[in-house]
FIGU-916814 format. One record per atom (N, C-alpha, C, O): residue in three letters; y, x, z. Coordinates in pm, whole numbers, padded with zeros to 5 digits, always signed. Layout:
BEGIN
ALAYXZ ...
//
This chain:
BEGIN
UNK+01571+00648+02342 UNK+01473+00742+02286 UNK+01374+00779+02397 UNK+01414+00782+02513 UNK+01264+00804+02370 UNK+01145+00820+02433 UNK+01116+00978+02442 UNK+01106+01041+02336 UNK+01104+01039+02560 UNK+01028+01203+02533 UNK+00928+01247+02462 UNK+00840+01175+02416 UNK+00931+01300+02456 UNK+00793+01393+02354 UNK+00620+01423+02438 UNK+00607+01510+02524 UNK+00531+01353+02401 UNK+00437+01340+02489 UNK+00392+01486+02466 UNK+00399+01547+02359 UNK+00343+01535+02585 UNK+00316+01666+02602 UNK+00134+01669+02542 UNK+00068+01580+02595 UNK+00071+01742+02461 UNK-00018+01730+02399 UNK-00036+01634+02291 UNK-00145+01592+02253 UNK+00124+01591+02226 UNK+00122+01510+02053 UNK+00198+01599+02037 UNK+00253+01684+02107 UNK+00194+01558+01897 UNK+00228+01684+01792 UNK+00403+01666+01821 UNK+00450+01558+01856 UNK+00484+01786+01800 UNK+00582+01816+01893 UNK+00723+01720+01752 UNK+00710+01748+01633 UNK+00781+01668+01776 UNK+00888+01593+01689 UNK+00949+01734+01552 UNK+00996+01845+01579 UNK+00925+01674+01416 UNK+00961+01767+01326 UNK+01128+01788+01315 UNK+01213+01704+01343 UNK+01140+01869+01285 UNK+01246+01916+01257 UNK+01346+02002+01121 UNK+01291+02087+01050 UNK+01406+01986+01113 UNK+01491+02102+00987 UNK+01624+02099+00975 UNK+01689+02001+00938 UNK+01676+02236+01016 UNK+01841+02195+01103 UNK+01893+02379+01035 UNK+01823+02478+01012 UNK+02036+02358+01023 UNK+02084+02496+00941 UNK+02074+02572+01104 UNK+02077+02532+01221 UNK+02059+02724+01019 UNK+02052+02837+01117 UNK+02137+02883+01115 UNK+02233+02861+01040 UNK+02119+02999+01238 UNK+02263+03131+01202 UNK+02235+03186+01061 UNK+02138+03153+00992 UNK+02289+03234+01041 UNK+02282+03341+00897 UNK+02255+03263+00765 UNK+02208+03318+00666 UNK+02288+03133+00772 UNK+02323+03025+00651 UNK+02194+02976+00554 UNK+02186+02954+00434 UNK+02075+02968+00691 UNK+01916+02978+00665 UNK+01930+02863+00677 UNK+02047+02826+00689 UNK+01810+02748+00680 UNK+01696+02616+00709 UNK+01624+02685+00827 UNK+01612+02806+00814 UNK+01585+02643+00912 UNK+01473+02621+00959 UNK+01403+02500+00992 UNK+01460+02396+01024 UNK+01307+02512+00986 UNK+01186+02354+00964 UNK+01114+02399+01069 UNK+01109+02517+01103 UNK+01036+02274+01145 UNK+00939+02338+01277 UNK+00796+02321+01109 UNK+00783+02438+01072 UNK+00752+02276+01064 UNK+00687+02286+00963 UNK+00612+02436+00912 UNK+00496+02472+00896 UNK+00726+02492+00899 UNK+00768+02609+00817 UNK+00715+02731+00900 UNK+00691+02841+00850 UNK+00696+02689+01080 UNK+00626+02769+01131 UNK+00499+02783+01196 UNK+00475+02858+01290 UNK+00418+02705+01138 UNK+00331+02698+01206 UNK+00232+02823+01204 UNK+00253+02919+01130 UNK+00164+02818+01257 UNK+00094+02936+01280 UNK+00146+03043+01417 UNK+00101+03137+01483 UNK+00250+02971+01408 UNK+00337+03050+01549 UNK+00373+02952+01626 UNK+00415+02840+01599 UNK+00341+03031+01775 UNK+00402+02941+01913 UNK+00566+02937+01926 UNK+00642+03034+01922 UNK+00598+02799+01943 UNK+00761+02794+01900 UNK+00806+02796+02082 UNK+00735+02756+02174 UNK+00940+02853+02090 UNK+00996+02805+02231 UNK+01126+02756+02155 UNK+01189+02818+02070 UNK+01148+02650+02198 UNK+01240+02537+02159 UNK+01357+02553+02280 UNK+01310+02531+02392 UNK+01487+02584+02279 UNK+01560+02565+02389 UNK+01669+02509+02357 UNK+01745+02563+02276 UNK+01693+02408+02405 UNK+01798+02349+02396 UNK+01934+02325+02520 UNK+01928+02264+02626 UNK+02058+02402+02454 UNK+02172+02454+02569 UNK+02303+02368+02494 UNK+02332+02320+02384 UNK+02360+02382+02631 UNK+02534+02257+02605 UNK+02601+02335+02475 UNK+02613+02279+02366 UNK+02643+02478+02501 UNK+02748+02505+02444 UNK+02744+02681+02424 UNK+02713+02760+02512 UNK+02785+02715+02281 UNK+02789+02841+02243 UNK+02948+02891+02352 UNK+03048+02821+02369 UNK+02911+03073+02427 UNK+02962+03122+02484 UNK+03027+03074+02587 UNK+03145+03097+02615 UNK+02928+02985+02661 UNK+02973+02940+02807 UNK+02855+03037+02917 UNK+02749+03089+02881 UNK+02905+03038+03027 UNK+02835+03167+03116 UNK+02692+03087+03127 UNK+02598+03165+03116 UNK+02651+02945+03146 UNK+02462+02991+03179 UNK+02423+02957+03035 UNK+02303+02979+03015 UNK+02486+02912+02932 UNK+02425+02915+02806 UNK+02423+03111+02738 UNK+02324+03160+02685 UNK+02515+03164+02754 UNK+02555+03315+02752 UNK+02413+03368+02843 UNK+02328+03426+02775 UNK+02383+03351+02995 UNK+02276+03405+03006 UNK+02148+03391+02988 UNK+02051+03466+02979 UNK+02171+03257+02983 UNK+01985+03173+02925 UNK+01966+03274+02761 UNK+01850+03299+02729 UNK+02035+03307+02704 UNK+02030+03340+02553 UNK+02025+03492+02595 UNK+01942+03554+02528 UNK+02072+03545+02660 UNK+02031+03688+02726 UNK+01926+03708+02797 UNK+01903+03828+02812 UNK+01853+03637+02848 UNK+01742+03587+02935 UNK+01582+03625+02847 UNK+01491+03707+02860 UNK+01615+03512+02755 UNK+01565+03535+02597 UNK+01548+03655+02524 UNK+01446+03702+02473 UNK+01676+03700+02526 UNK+01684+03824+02464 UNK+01587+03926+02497 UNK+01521+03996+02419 UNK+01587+03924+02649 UNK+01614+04045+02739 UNK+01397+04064+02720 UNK+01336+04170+02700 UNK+01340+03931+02735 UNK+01203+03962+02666 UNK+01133+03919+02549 UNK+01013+03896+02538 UNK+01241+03911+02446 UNK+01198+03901+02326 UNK+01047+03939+02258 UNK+00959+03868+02208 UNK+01061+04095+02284 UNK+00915+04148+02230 UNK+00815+04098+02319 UNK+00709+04072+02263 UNK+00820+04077+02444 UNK+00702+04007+02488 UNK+00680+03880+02412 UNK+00564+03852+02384 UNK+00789+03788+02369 UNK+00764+03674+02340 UNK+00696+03703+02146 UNK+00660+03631+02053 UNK+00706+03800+02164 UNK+00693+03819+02011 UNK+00513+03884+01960 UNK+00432+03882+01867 UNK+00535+03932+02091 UNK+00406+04023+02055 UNK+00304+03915+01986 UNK+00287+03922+01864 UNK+00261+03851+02036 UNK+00213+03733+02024 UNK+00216+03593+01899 UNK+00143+03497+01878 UNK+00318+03637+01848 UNK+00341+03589+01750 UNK+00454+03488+01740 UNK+00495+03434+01637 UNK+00507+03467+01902 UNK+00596+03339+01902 UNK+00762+03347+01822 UNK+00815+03458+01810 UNK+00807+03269+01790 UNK+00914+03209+01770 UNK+01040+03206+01887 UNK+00995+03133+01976 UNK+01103+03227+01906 UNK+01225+03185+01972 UNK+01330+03107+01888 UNK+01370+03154+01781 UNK+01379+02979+01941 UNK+01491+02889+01849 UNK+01600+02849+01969 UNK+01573+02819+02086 UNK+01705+02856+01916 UNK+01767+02788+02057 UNK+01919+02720+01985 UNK+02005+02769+01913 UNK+01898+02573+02052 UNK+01961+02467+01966 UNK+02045+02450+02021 UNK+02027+02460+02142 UNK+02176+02417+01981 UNK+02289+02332+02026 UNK+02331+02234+01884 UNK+02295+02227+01766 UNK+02443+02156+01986 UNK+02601+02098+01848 UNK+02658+02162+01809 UNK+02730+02120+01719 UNK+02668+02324+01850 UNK+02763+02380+01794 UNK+02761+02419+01678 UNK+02642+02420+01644 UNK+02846+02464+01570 UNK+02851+02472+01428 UNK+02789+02617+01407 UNK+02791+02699+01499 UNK+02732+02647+01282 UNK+02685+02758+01247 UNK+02718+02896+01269 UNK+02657+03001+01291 UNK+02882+02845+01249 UNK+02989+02932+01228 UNK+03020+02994+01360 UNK+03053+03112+01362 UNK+03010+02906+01503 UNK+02997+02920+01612 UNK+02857+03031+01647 UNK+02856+03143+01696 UNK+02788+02974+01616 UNK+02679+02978+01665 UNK+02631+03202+01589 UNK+02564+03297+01629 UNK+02721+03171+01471 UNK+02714+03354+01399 UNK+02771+03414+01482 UNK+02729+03524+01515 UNK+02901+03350+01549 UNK+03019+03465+01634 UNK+02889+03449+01778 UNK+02817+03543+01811 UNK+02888+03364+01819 UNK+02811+03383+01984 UNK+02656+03469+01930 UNK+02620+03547+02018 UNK+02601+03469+01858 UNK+02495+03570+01820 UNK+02532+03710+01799 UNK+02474+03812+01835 UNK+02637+03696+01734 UNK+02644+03854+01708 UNK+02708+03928+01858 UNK+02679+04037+01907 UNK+02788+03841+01897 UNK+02850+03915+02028 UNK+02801+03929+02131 UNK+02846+03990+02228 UNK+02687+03866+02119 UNK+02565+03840+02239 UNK+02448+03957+02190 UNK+02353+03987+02262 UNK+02468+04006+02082 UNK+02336+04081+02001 UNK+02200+03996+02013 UNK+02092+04054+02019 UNK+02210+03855+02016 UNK+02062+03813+01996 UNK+01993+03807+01843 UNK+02063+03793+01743 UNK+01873+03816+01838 UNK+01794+03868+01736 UNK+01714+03785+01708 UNK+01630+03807+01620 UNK+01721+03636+01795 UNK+01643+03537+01712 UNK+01722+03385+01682 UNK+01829+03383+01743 UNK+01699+03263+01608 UNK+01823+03221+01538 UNK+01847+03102+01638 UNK+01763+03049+01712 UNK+02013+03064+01620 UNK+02045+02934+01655 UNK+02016+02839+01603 UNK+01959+02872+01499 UNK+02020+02744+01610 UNK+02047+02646+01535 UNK+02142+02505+01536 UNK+02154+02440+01639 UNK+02209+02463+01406 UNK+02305+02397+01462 UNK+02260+02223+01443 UNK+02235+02178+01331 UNK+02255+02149+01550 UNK+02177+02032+01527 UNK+02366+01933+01569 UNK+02385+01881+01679 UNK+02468+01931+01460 UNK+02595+01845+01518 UNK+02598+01703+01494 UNK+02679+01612+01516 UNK+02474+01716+01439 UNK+02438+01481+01422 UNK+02383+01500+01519 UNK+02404+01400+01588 UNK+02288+01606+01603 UNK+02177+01532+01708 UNK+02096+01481+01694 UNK+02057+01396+01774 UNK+02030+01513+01574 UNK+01902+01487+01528 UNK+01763+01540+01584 UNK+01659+01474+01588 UNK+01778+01649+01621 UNK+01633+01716+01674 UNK+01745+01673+01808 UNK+01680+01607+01889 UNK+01835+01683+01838 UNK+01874+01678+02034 UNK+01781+01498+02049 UNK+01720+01459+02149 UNK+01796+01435+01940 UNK+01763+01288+01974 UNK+01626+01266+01950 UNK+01606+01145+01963 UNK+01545+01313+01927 UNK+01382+01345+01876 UNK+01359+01394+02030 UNK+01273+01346+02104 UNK+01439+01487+02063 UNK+01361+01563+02153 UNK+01406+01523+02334 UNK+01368+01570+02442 UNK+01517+01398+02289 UNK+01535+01341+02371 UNK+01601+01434+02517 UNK+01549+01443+02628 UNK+01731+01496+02468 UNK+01796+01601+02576 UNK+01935+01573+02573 UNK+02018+01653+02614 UNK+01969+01437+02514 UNK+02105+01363+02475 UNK+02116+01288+02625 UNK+02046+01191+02653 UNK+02226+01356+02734 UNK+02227+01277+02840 UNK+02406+01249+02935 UNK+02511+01315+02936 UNK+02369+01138+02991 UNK+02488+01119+03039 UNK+02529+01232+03138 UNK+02440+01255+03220 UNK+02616+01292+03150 UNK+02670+01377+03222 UNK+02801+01386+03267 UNK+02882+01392+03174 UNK+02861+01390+03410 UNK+02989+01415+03482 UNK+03060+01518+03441 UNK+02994+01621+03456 UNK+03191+01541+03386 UNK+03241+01641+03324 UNK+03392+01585+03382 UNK+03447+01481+03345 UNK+03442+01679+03479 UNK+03595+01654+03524 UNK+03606+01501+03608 UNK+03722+01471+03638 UNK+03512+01414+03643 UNK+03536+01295+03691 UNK+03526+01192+03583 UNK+03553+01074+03606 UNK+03477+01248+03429 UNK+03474+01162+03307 UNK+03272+01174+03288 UNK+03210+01278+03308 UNK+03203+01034+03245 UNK+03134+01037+03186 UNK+03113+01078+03017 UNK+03166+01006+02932 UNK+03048+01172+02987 UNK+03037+01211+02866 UNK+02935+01198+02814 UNK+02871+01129+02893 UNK+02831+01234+02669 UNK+02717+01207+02624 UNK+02703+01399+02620 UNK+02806+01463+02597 UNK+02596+01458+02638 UNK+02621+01614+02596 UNK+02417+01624+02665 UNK+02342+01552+02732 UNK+02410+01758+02595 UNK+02260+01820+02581 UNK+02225+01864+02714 UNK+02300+01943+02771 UNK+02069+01803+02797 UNK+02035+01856+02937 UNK+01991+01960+02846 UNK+01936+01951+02736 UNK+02047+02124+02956 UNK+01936+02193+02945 UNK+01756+02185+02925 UNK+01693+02149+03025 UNK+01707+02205+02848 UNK+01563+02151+02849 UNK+01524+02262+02708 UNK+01594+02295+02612 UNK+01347+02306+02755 UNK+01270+02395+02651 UNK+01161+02359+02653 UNK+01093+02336+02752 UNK+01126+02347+02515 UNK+00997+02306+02498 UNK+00950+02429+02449 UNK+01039+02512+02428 UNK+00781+02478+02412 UNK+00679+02502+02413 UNK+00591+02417+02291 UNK+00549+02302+02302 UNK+00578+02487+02200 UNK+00479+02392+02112 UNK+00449+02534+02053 UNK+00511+02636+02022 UNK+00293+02478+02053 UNK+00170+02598+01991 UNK+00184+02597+01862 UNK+00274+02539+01801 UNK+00058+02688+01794 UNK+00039+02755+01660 UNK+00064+02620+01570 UNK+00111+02608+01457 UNK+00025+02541+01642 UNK-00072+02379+01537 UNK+00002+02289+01593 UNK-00048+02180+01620 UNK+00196+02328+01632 UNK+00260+02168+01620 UNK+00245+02119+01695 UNK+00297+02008+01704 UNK+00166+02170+01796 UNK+00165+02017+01930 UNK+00257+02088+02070 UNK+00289+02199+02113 UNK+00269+01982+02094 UNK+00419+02047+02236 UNK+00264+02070+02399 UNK+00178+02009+02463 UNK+00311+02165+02387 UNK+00219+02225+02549 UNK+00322+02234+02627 UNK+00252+02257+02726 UNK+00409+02236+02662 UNK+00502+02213+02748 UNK+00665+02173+02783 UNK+00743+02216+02699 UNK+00709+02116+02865 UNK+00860+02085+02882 UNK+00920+02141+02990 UNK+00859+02175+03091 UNK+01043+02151+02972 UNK+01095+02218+03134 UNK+01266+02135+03083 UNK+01329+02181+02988 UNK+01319+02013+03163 UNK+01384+01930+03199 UNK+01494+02002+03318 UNK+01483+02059+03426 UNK+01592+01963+03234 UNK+01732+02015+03331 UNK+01736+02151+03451 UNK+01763+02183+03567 UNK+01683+02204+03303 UNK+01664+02373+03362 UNK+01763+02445+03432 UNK+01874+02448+03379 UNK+01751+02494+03520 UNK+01788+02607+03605 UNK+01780+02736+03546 UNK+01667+02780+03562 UNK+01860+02820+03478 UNK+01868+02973+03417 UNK+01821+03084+03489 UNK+01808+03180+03414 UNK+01791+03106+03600 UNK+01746+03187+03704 UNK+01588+03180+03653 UNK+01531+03071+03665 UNK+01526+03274+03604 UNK+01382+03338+03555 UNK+01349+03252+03467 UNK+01246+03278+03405 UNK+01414+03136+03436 UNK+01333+03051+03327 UNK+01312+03077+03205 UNK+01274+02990+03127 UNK+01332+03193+03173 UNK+01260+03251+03043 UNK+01158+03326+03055 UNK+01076+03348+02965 UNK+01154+03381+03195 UNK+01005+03458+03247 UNK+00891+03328+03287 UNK+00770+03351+03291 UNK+00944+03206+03314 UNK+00854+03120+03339 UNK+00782+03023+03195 UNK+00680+02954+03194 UNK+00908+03060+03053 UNK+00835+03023+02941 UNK+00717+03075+02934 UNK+00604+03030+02922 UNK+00799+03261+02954 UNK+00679+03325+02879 UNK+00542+03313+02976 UNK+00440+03308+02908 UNK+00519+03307+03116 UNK+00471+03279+03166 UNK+00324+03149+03131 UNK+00210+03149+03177 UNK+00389+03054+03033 UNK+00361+02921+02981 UNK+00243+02937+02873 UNK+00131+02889+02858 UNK+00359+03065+02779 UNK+00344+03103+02607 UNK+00215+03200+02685 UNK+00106+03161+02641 UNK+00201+03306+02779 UNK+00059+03351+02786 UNK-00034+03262+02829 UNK-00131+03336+02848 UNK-00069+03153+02857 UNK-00173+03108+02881 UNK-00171+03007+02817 UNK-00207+02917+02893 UNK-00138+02949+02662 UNK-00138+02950+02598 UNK-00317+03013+02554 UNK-00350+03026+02436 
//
């Protein structure tokens, strides 16, 4: 699979949410999306990247944006790590790897001395009108949600 060229229109999507919703990237346009894609519901830097998020929501909102943040994990997962986390914007559960394989964050990774297949940290950025303005590749959790929003204002 090939990455997502930064300034084409950003790979579509429609994957179940928390709270037993759809979401479609379609469905939002008109709003700046931040796309994040993390390994695993209630592990410590997926737990703070999603607190990270949290923590400037209304900035990201003022504005009109979107927050989505994707894993494999199941819905059902994904209701318990939301509610216990108090986040306020939705998961989503992608367990074919359909938007992970669009968006090209399906990678080999060292786990115990075993090669495995599992999700690089990585967030995209796509504006009002569908097109991806930015990527951030095997992210580091330390301010990288101040460096979205950072992205989403200049915009």
């Amino acid at each position: 699979m090939t990455e997502p060229a930064i300034g084409a229109p950003a790979p579509a999507f429609s994957l179940p949410a928390s709270g037993g919703r759809t979401v479609s990237l379609g469905d939002l346009r008109g709003h700046p999306v931040v796309l994040y894609f993390y390994p695993k519901d209630s592990t410590p830097g997926c737990t703070q990247e999603g607190l990270d998020f949290q923590a400037l929501t209304s900035e990201f909102t003022a504005p009109g944006a979107v927050i989505l943040g994707v894993s494999r994990d199941s819905v059902t997962s994904h209701d318990r790590f939301r509610a216990k986390q108090g986040f306020t914007f939705d998961l989503l559960s992608d367990a074919d790897e359909t938007a992970c394989r669009a968006y090209d964050v399906i990678r080999e990774k060292n786990m115990y001395g075993r090669t495995v297949l599992g999700i690089e940290r990585s967030t995209f950025l796509i504006d009002a009108t569908g097109v991806l303005r930015a990527a951030w590749r095997k992210v580091k959790v330390k301010d990288h949600a101040r460096a979205v929003l950072g992205a989403l204002r200049a915009l």
